[in-house]
N, CA, C and O atoms as a GROMACS GRO file, in nm:
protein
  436
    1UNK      N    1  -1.004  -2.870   5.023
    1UNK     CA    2  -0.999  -2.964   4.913
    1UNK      C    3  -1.138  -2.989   4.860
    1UNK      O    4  -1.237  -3.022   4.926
    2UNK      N    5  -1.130  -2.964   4.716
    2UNK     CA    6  -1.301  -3.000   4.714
    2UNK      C    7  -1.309  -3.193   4.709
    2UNK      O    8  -1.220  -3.275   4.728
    3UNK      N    9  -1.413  -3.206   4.685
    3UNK     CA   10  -1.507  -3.342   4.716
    3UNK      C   11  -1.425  -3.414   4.568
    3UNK      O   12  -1.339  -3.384   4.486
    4UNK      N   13  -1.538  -3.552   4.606
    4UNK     CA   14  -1.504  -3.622   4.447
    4UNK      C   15  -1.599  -3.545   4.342
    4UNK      O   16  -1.664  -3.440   4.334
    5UNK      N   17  -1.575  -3.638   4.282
    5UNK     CA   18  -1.619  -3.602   4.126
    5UNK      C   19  -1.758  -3.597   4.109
    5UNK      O   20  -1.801  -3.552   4.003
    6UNK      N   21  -1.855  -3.646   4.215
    6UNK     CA   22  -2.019  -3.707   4.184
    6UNK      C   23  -2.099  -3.613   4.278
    6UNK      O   24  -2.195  -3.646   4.347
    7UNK      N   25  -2.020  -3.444   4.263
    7UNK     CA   26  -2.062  -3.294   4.386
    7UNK      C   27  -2.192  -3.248   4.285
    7UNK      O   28  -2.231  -3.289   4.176
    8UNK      N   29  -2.223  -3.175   4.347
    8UNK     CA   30  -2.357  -3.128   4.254
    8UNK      C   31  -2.311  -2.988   4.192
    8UNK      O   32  -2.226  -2.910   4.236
    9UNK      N   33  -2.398  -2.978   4.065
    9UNK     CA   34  -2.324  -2.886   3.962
    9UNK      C   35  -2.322  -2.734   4.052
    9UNK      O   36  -2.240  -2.661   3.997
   10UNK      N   37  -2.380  -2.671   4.161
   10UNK     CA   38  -2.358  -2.558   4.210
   10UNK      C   39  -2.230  -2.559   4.233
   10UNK      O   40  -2.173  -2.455   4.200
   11UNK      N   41  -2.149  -2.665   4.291
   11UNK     CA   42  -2.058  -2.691   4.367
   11UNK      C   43  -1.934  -2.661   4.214
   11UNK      O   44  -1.825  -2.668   4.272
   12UNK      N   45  -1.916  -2.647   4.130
   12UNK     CA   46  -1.843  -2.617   4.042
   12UNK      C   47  -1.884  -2.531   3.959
   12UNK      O   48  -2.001  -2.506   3.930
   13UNK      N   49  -1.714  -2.448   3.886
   13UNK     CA   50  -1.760  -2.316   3.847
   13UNK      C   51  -1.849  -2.366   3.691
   13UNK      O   52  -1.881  -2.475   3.643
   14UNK      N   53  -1.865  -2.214   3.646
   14UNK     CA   54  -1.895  -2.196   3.539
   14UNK      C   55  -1.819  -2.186   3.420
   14UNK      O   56  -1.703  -2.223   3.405
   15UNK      N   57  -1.890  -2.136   3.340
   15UNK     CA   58  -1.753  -2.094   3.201
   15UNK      C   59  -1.794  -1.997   3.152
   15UNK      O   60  -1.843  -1.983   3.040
   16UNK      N   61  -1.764  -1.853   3.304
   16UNK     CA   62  -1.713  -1.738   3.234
   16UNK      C   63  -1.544  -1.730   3.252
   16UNK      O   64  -1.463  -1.812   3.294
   17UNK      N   65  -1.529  -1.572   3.190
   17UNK     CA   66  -1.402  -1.590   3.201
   17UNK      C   67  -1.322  -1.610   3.342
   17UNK      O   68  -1.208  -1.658   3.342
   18UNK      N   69  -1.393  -1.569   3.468
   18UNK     CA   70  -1.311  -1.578   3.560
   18UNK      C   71  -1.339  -1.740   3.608
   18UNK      O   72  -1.247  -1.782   3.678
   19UNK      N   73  -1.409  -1.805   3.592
   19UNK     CA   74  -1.407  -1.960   3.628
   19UNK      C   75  -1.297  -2.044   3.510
   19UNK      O   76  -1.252  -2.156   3.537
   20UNK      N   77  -1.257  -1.963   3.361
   20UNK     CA   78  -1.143  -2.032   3.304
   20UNK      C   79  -1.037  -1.951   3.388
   20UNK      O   80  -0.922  -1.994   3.382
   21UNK      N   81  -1.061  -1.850   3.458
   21UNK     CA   82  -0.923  -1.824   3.540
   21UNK      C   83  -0.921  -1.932   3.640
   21UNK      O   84  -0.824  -2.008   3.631
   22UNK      N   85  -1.024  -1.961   3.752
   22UNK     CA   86  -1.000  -2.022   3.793
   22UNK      C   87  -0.950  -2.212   3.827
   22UNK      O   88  -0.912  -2.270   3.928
   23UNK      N   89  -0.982  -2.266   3.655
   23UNK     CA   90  -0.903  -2.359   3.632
   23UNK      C   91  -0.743  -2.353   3.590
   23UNK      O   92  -0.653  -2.437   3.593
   24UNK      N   93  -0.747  -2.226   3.554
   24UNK     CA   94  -0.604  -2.241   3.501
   24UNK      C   95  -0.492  -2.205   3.602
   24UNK      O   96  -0.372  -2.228   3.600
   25UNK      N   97  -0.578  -2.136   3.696
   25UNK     CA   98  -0.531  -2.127   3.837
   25UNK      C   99  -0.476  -2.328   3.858
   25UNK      O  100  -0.364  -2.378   3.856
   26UNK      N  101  -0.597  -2.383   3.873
   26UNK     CA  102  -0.559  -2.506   3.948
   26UNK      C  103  -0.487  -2.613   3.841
   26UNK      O  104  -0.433  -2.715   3.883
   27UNK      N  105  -0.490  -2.584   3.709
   27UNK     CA  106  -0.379  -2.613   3.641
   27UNK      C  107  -0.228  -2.590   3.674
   27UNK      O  108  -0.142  -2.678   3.680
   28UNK      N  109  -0.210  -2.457   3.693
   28UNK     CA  110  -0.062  -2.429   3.749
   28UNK      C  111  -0.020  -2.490   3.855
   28UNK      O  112   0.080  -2.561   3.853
   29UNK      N  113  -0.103  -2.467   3.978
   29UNK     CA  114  -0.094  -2.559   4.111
   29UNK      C  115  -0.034  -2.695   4.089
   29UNK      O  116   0.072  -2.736   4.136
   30UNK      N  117  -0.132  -2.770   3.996
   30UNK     CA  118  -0.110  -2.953   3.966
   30UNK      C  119   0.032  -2.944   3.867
   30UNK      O  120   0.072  -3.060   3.855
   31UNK      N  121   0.108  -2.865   3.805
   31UNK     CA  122   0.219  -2.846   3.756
   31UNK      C  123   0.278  -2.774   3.860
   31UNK      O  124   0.368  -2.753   3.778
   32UNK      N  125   0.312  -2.721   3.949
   32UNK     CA  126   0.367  -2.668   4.038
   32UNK      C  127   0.382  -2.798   4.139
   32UNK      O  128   0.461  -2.786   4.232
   33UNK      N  129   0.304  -2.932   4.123
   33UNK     CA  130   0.346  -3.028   4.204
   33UNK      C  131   0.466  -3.113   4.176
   33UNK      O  132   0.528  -3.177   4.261
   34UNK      N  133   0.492  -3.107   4.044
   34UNK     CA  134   0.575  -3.213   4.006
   34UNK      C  135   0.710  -3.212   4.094
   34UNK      O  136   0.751  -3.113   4.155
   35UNK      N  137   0.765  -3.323   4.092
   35UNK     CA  138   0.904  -3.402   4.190
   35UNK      C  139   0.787  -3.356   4.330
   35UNK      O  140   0.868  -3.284   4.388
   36UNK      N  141   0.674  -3.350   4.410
   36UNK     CA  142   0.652  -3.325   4.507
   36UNK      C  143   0.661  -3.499   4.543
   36UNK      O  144   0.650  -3.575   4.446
   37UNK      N  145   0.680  -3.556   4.673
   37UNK     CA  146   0.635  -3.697   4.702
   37UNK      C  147   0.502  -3.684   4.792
   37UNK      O  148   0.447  -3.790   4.824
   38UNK      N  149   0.452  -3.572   4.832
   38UNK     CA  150   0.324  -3.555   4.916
   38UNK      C  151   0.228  -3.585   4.862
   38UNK      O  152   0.184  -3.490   4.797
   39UNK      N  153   0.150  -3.703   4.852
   39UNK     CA  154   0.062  -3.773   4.769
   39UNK      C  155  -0.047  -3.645   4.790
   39UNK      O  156  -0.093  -3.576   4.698
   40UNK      N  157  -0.078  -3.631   4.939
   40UNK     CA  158  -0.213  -3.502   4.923
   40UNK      C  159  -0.207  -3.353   4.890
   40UNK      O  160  -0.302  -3.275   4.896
   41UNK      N  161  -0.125  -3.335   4.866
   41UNK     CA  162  -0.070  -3.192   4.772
   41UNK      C  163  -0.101  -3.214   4.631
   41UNK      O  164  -0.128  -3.106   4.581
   42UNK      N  165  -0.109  -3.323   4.533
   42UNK     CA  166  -0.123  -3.380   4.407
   42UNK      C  167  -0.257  -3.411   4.406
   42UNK      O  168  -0.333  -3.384   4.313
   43UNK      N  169  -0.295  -3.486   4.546
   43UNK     CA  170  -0.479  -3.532   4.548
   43UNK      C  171  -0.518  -3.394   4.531
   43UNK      O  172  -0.575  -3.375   4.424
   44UNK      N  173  -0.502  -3.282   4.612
   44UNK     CA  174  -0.578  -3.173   4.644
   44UNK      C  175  -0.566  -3.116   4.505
   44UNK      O  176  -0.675  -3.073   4.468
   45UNK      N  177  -0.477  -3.102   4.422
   45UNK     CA  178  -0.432  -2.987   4.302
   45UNK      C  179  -0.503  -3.103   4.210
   45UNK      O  180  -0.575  -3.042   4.130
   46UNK      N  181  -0.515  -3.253   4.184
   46UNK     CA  182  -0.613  -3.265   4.088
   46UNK      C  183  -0.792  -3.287   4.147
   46UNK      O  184  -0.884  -3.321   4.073
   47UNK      N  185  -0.803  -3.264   4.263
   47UNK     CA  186  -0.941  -3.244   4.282
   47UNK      C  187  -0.964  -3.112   4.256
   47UNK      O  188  -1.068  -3.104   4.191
   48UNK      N  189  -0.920  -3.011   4.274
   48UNK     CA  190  -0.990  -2.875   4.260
   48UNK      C  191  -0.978  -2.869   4.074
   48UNK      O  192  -1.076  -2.827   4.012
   49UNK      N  193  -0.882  -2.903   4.014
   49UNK     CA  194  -0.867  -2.896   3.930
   49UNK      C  195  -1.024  -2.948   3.794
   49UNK      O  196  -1.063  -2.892   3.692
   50UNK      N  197  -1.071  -3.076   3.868
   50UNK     CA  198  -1.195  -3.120   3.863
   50UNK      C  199  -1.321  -3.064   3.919
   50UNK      O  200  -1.437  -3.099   3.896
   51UNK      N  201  -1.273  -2.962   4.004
   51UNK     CA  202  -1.408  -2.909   4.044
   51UNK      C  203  -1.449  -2.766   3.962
   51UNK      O  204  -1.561  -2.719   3.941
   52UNK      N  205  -1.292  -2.710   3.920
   52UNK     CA  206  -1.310  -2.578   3.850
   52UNK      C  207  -1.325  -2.563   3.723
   52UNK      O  208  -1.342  -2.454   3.669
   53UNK      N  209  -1.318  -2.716   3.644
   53UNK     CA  210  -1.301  -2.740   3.519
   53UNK      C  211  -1.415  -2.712   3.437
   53UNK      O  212  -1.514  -2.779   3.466
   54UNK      N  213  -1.433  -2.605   3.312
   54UNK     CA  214  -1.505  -2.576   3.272
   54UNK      C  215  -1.568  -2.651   3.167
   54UNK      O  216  -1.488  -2.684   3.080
   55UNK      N  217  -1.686  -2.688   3.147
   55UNK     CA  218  -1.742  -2.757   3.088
   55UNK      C  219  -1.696  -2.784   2.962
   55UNK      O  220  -1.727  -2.894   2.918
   56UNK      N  221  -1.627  -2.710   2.891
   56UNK     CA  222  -1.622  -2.747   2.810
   56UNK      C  223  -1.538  -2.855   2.775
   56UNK      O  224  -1.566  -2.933   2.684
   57UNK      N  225  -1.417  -2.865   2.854
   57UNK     CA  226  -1.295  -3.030   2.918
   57UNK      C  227  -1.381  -3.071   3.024
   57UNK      O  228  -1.316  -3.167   3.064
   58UNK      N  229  -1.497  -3.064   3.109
   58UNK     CA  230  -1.494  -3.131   3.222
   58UNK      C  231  -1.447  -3.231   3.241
   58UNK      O  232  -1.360  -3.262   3.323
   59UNK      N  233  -1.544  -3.341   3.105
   59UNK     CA  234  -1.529  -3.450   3.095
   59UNK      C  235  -1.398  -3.498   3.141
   59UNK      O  236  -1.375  -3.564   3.242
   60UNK      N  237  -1.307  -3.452   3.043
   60UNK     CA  238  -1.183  -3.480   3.019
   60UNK      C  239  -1.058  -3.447   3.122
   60UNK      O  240  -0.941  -3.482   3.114
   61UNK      N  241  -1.115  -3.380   3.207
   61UNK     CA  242  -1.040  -3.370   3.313
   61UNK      C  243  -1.072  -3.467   3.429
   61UNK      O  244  -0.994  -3.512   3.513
   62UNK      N  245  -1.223  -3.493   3.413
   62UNK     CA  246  -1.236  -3.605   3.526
   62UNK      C  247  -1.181  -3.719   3.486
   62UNK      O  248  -1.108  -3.791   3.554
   63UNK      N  249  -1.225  -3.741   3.342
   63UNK     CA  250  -1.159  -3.882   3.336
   63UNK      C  251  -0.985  -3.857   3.327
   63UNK      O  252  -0.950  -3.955   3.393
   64UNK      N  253  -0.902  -3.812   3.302
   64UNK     CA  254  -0.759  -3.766   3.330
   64UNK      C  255  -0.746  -3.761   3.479
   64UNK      O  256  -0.682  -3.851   3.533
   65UNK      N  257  -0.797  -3.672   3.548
   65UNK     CA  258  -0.754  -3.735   3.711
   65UNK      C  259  -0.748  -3.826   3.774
   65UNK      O  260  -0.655  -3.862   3.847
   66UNK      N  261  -0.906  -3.904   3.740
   66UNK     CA  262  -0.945  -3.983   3.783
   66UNK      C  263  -0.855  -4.147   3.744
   66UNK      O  264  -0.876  -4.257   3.796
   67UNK      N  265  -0.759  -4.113   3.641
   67UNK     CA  266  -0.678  -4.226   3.594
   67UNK      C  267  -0.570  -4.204   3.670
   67UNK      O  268  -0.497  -4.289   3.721
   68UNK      N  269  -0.560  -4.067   3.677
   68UNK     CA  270  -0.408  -4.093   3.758
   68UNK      C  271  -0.411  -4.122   3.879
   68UNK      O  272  -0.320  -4.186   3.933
   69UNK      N  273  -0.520  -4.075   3.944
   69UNK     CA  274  -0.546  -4.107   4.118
   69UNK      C  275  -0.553  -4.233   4.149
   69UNK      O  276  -0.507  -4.276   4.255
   70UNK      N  277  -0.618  -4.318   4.045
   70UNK     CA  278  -0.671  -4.508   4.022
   70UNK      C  279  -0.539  -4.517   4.015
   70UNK      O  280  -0.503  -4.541   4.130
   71UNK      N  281  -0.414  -4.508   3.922
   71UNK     CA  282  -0.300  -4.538   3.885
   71UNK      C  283  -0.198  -4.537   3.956
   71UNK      O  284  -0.113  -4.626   3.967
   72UNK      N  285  -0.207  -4.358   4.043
   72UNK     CA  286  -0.100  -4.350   4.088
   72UNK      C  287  -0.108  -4.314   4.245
   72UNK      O  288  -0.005  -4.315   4.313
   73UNK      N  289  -0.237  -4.280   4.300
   73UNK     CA  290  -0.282  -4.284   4.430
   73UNK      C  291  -0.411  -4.320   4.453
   73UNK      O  292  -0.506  -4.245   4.474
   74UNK      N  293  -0.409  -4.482   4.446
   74UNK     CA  294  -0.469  -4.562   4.504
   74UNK      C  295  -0.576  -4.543   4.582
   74UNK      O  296  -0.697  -4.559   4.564
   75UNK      N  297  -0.498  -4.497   4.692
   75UNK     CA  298  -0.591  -4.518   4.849
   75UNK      C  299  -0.637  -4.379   4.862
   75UNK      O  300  -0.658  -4.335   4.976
   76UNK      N  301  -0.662  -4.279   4.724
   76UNK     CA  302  -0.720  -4.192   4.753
   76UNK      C  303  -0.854  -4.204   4.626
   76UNK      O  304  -0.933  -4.113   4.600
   77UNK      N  305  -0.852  -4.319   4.573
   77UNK     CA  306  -0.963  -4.369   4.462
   77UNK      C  307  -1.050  -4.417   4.534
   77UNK      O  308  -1.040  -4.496   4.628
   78UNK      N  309  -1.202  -4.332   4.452
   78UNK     CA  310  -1.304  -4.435   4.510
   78UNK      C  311  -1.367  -4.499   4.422
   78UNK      O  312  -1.332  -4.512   4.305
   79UNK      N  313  -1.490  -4.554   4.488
   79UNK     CA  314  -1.540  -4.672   4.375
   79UNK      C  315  -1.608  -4.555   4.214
   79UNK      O  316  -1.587  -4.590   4.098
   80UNK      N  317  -1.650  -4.482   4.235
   80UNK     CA  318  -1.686  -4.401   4.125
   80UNK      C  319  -1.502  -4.391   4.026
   80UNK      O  320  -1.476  -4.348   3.914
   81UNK      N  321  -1.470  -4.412   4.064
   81UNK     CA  322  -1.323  -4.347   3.941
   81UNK      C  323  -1.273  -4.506   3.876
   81UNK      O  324  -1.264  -4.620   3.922
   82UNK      N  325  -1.253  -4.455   3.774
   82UNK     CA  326  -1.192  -4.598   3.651
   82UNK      C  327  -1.089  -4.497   3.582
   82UNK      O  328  -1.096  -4.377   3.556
   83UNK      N  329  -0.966  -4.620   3.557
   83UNK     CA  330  -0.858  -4.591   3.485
   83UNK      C  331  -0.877  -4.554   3.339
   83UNK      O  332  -0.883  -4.662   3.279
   84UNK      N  333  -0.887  -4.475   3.270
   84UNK     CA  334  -0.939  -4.440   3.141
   84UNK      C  335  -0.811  -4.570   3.070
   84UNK      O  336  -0.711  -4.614   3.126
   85UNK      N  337  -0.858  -4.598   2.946
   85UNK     CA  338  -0.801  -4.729   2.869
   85UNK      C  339  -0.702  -4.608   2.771
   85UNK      O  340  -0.752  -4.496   2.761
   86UNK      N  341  -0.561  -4.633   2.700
   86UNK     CA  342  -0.513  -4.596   2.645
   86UNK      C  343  -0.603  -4.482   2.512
   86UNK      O  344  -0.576  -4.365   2.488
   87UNK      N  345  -0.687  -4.550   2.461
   87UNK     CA  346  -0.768  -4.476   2.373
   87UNK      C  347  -0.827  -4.407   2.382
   87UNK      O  348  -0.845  -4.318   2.300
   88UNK      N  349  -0.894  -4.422   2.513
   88UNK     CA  350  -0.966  -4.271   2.564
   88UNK      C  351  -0.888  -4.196   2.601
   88UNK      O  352  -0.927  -4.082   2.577
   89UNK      N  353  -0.795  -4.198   2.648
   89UNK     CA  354  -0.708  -4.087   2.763
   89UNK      C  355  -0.651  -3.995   2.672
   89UNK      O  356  -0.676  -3.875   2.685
   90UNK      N  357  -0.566  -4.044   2.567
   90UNK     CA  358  -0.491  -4.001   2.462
   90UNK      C  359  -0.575  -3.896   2.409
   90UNK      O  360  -0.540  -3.782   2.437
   91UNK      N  361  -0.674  -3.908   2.343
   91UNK     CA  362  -0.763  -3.795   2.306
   91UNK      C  363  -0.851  -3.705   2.404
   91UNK      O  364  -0.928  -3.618   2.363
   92UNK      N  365  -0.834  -3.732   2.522
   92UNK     CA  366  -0.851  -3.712   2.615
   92UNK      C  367  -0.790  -3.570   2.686
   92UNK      O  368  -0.847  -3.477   2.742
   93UNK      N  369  -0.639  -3.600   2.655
   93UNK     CA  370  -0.534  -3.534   2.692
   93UNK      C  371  -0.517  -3.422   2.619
   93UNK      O  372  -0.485  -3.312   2.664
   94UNK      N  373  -0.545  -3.462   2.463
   94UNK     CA  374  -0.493  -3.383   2.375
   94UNK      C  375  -0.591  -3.280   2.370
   94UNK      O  376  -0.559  -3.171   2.322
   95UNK      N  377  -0.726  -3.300   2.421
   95UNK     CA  378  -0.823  -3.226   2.414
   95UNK      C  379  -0.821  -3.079   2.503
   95UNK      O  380  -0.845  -2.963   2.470
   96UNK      N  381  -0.773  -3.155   2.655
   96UNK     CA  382  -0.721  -3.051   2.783
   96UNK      C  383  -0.619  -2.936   2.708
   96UNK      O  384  -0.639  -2.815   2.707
   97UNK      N  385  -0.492  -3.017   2.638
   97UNK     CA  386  -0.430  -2.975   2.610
   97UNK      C  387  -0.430  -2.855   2.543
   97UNK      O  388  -0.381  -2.752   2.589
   98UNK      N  389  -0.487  -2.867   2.427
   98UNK     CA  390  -0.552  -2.777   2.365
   98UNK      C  391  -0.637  -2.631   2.460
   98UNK      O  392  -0.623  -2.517   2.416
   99UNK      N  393  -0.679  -2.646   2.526
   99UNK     CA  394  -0.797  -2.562   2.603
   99UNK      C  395  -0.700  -2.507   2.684
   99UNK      O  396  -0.677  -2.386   2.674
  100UNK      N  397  -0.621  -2.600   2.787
  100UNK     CA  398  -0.527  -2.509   2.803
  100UNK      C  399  -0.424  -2.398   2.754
  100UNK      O  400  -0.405  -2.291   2.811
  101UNK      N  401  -0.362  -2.443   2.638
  101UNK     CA  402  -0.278  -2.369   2.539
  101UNK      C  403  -0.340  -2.228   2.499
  101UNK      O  404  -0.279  -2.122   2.490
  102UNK      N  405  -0.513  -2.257   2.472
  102UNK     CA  406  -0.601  -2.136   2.433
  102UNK      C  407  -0.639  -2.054   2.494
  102UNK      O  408  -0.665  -1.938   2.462
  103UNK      N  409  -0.651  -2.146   2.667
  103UNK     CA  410  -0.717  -2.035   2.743
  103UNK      C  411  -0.627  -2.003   2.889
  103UNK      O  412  -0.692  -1.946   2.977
  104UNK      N  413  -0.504  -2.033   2.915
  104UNK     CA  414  -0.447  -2.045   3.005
  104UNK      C  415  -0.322  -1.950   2.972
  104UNK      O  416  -0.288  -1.941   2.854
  105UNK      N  417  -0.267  -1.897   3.045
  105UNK     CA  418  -0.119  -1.814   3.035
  105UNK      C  419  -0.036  -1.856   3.136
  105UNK      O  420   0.008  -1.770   3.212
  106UNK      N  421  -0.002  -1.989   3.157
  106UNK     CA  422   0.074  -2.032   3.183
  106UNK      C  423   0.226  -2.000   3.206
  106UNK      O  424   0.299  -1.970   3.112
  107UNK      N  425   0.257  -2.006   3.295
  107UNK     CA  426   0.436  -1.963   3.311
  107UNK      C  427   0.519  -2.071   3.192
  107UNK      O  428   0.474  -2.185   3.181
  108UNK      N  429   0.637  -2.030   3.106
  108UNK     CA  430   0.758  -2.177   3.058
  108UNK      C  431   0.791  -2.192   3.199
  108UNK      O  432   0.804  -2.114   3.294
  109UNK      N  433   0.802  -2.340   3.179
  109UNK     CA  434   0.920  -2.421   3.245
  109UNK      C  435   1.049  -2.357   3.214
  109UNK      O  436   1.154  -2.405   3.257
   0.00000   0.00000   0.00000
């Protein structure tokens, strides 16, 4: 599992193409969790997800995890993580969203 969010930049990839493979890798994983109830199967798939995230969403993926972990697993938040406020997240989301759609080949549901 990688670390929190405050690792030093060696410790996360780059943004060639195989480091956007390897987020979109840990994209699928964190969608491959859903209906899971194993809170650390969800911790682990949005920490790596934050560690592989290429600069160009980093941001936006830390603050997106980091809301849901504050939100929705607690006792795996530390004092570095804040719940992003409706206004940030939203554009936030839509931003990931995007990057994913462009750079990810994703399986349909």
């Amino acid at each position: 599992t990688a670390g929190a969010c405050g690792g030093d930049s060696d410790e996360r990839a780059g943004d060639g193409p195989e480091d956007v493979a390897a987020f979109c890798a840990a994209v699928e994983a964190l969608d491959g969790t859903d209906g899971t109830t194993q809170d650390d199967i969800v911790i682990a798939a949005l920490e790596d997800m934050k560690r592989t995230a290429p600069g160009e969403v980093r941001d936006d993926v830390v603050l997106l995890a980091d809301t849901l972990i504050v939100n929705d697993y607690p006792q795996a938040a530390d004092d570095s993580m804040e719940a992003a406020s409706p206004d940030a997240g939203r554009p936030a989301s839509e931003r990931l969203a995007a990057f994913v759609d462009a750079n990810c080949d994703l399986p349909e549901d």
